[in-house]
N, C-alpha and C positions, 0 to 999 in steps of 0.2 A: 776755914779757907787758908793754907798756906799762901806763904808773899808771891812765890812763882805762880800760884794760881789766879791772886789776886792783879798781878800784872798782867797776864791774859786779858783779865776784864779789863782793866784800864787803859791797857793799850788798844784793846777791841774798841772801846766807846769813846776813846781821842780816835783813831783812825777814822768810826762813822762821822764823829762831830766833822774833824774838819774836809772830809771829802765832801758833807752835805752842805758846809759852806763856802764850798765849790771851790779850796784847794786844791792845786795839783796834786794828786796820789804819786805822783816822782820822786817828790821828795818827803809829803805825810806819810806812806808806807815804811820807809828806812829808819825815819826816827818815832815813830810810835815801836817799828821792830825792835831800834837799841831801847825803848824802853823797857819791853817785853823783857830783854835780856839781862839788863841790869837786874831789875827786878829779881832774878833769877839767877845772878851771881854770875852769868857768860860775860866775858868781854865782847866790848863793841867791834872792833875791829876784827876779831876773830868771827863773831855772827854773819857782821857786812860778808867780810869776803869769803866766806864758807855759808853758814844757812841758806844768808836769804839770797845770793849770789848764785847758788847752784838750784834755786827753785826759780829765780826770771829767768835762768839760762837755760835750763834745761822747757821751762814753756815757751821760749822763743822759739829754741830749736824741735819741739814736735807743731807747734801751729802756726810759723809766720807762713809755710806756703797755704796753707788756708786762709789766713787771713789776707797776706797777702794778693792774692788769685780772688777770695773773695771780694776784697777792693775794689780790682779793677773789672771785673765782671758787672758789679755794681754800678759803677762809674760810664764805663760801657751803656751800660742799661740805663743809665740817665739823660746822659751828654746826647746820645743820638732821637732821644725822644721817647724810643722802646718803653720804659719804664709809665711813663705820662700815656701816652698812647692806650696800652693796657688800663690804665687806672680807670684813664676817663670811659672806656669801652665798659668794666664794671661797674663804677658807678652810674652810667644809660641803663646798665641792666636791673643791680640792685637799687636802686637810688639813692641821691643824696643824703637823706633820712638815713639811711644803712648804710652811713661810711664806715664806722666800727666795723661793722660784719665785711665788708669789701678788704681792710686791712687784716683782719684778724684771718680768716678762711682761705687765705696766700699763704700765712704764718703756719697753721697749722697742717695743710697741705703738705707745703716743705718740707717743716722738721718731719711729720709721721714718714716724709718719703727720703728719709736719714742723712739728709742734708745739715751740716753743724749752725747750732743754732747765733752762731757769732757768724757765718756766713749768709743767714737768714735776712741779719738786723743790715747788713750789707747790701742786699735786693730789695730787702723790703722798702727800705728806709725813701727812695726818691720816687717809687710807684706809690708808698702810704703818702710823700711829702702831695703827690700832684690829686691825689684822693682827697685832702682835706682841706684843703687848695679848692677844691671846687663844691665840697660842702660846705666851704666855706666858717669851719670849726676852728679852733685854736689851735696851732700847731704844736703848742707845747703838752696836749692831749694825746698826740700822737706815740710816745715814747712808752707810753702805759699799752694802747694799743698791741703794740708790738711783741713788746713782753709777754703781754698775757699771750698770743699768738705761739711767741717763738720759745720761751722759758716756761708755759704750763702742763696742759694734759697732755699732749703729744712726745712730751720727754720722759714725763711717768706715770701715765695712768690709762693710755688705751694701750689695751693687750694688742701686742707685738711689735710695739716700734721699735726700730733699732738703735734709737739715741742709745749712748755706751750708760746711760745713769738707768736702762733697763735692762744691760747686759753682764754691770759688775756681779749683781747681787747669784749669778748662775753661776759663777766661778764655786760658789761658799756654798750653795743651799741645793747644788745637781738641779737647778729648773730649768723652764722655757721661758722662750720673750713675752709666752701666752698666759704665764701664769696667772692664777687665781682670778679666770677673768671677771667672777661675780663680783668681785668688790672693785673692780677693774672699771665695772661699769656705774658702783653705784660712785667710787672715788669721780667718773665723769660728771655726773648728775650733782654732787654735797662740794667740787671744788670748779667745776667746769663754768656750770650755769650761775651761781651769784658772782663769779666775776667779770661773764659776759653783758651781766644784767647790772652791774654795777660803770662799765663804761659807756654803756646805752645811759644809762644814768646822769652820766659825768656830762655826754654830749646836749642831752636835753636841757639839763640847767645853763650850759655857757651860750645855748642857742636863748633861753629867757631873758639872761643877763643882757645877752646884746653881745656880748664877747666875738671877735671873727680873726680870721685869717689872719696873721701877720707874717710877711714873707724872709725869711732869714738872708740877711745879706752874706752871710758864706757860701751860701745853696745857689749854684749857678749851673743855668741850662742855656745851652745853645741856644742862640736867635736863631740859627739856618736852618731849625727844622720845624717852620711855624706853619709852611702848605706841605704837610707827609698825607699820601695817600690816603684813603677810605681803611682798606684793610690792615695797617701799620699796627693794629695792635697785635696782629700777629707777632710782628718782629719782641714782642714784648713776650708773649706768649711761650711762642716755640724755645727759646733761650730757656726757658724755667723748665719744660718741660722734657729736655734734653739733657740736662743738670739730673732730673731726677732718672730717668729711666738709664742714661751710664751707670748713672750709683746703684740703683737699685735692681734693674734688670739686669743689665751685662756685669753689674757689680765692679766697675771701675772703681780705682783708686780716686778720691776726693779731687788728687789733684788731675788727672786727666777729665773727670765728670767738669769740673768749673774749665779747663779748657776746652772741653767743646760746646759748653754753651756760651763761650766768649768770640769763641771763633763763626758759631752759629749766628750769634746778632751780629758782629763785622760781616758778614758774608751778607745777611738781609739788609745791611742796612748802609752797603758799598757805595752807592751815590753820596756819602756824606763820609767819604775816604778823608776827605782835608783833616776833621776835626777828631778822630778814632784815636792816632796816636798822643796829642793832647790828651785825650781822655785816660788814656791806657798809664801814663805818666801822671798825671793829676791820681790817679786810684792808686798807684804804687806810692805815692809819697802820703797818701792820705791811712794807709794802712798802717804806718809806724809807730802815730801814733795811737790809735786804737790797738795796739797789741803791746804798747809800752807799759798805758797805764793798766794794762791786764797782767801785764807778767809782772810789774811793782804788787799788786795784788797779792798774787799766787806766791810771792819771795815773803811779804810779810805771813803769810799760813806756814811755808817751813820754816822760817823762825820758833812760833807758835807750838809747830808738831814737835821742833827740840829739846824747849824751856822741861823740867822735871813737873810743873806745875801742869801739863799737859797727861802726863800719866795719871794723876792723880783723880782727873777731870775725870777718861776714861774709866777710873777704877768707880767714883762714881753712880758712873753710866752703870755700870756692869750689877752691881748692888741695889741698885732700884728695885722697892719693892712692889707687887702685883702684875698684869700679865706680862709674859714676856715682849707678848706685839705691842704693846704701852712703854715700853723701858727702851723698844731700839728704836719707835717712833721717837724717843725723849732724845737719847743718843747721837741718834744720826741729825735729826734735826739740829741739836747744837755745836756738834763737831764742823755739820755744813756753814754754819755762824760762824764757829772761830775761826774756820780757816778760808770761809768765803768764794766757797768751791762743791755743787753739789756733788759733781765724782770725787773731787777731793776727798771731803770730807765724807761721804759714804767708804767709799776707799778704806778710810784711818780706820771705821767704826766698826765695819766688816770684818776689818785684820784682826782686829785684838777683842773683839765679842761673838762673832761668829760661831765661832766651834763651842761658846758653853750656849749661844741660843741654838743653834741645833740639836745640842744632846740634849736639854731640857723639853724639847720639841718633840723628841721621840720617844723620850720618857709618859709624854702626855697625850699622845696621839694628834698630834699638830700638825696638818700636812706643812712644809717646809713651802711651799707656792704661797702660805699667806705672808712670812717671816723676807721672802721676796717682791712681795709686791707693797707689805709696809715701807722696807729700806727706800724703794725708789719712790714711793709717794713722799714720803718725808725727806729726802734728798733734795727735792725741789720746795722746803718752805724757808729755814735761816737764810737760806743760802744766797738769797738774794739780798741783803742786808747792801745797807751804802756803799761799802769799799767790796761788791763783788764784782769781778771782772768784765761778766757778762753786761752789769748795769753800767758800768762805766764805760765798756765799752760802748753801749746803747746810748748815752747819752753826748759823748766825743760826736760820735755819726752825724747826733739829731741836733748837733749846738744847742742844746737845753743843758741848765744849770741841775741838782738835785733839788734844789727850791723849788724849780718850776714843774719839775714833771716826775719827781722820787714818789710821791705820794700814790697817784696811780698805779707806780710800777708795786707799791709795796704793797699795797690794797689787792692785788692780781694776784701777785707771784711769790709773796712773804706773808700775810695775814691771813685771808685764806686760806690756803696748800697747810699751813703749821693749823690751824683749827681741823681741816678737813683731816689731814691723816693723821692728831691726834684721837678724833670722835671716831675716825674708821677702826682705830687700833682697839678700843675703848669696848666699841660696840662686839667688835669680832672676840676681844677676848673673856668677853662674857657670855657670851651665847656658842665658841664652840669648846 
């Protein structure tokens, strides 16, 4: 292992240590980066204000109107009750016993109806808050919940979502969003079901324990909408499901789709005109920072992609011996590690391995749909490591620490997903 490679790693495992002891990623990102670079002979000053300065800038500027618009959607959806409303209408249906299933089956809904999964954790987050709330469960439970919901199967494992970590891998390999659906469906069943059976899990013992609700003093819901109608859960309803059919159906732009379901709950929920703009205000300021400590994230990965020590990693990857769907299941899954990004890091691994796993591919009769549906299954297992955007951003939302609630998220959406699409590659490239 060269020094630039070995600052990769060292920089990677200070950035996790100290974000999971719930240091701000504002300032852990920049200098675990200048470490990265020293390591690697770059100057600090030259990194800061070029590497990792055109990677937060550049994810500011393609996601803050979703995140931002996500916010206040959210916020919207909480402040007027919509959010609570709905929950408690699910939980009548499913029951308390089945809050997991009530949080997670909103999650998966969304994302599979191509909804960005940092917009997800933005809706879900105050209808899962008022779900667990009346299960009466640990709130700090909740944030794994989510994850598994919004960061698992529906981003790369059921055939045809449109999350983009199902769509990079078509650019490289000529497929569909449908590919390879047989393994499509067992990757559902080998990474889907132990980690739904694992937060069932989770909720049964803290119900033994005794463990209950504890209400987060940042999380504030209107007192003026404690007598809202019988059918208000509508107002909770219609909004989600307006979000998805602009996206999907009439294929709106992300940002007109989150404007009409914002303007959808204002409109249902106009008697409570006072508190709307408070709310719209409260989401826009709450967005900044949820996409701050995301884009400090994505700045420490381009440092990372810079350092020489990143080629080498790469070359690596490429030289792995036995099957090829084992080698860019090994790849991608750690590229998504170091740079803390599953498109990201699929992205990199695609770029520069691609073109020799598909000639190997055709040399062997490999249809190119499984070399597809590896990249995206494994795109979703490093990647969620401490310092990933999405969990940081998850956790900003949910005021939980990584102490209190990293463990579930990593159990879901890190341990798991990296078992499952290493056994799926495993099995597939022995038997075809």
């Amino acid at each position: 292992m060269n020094v630039s490679m070995m600052g990769i790693f060292i920089g990677l495992v200070l950035l996790m240590f100290l974000a999971y002891k719930g240091h701000s990623i504002v300032w852990v990102a920049p200098v675990c980066a200048a470490l990265v670079a020293v390591l690697s002979g770059m100057s600090i000053l030259d990194t800061y204000v070029g590497n990792y300065m055109e990677g937060l800038a550049g994810y500011v500027k393609t996601w803050f109107p979703a995140f931002f618009l996500g916010a206040v959607y959210g916020k919207v959806m909480d402040i007027t009750g919509s959010a609570r409303s709905l929950a408690e209408k699910l939980v009548s249906i499913i029951g308390a016993q089945r809050a997991v299933a009530a949080v997670v089956l909103p999650c998966l809904l969304m994302t599979y109806g191509g909804i960005s999964l940092f917009v997800v954790v933005f809706v879900i987050y105050p209808m899962g808050y008022a779900i667990y709330r009346a299960a009466n469960l640990p709130r700090t439970l909740l944030p794994g919940a989510i994850a598994y919901g919004a960061f698992g199967i529906t981003m790369t494992a059921v055939p045809g979502t449109p999350q983009i970590q199902n769509l990079i891998p078509m650019n490289f390999y000529g497929t569909t969003p449908m590919a390879a659906p047989t393994m499509s469906i067992a990757a559902i069943i080998i990474v889907g079901v132990p980690g739904y059976l694992y937060l069932e899990w989770r909720a049964r013992k803290s119900r033994e324990k005794g463990l209950v609700f504890v209400e987060d003093p940042k999380h504030i819901e209107s007192a003026q909408n404690q007598n809202l109608p019988s059918w208000h859960w509508l107002a909770g309803l219609l909004p989600i499901v307006t979000v998805i059919v602009t996206l999907n159906v009439f294929e709106w732009h992300i940002v007109m789709a989150l404007l009409s379901g914002i303007i959808v709950c204002c409109l249902i929920n106009f008697a409570q005109f006072k508190i709307l703009l408070p709310a719209i205000s409260a989401g826009a300021n709450g967005s900044l920072t949820a996409i701050m400590n995301t884009s400090c994230a994505v700045g420490f990965g381009s440092v990372v992609k810079a350092v020489p020590g990143f080629t080498a990693l790469t070359g690596i990857m490429l030289n792995m011996p036995g099957s090829i769907l084992f080698s860019q299941a090994v790849a991608v899954n750690v590229l998504a590690g170091a740079t803390g990004s599953a498109s990201g890091g699929m992205s990199i691994a695609l770029s520069a391995l691609a073109p020799q796993y598909l000639e190997k591919a055709m040399a062997i009769g490999l249809n190119p749909e499984y070399l597809h549906r590896i990249a995206s299954l494994s795109s979703g297992g490093l990647d969620t490591l401490p310092h990933n955007g999405a969990v940081l951003t998850l956790l900003a939302v949910s005021n939980c620490t990584h102490k209190e609630s990293y463990l579930d998220i990593c159990v879901t959406t890190c341990i798991i997903p990296v078992i499952g699409s290493l056994l799926l590659a495993l099995i597939w490239g022995l038997i075809i």
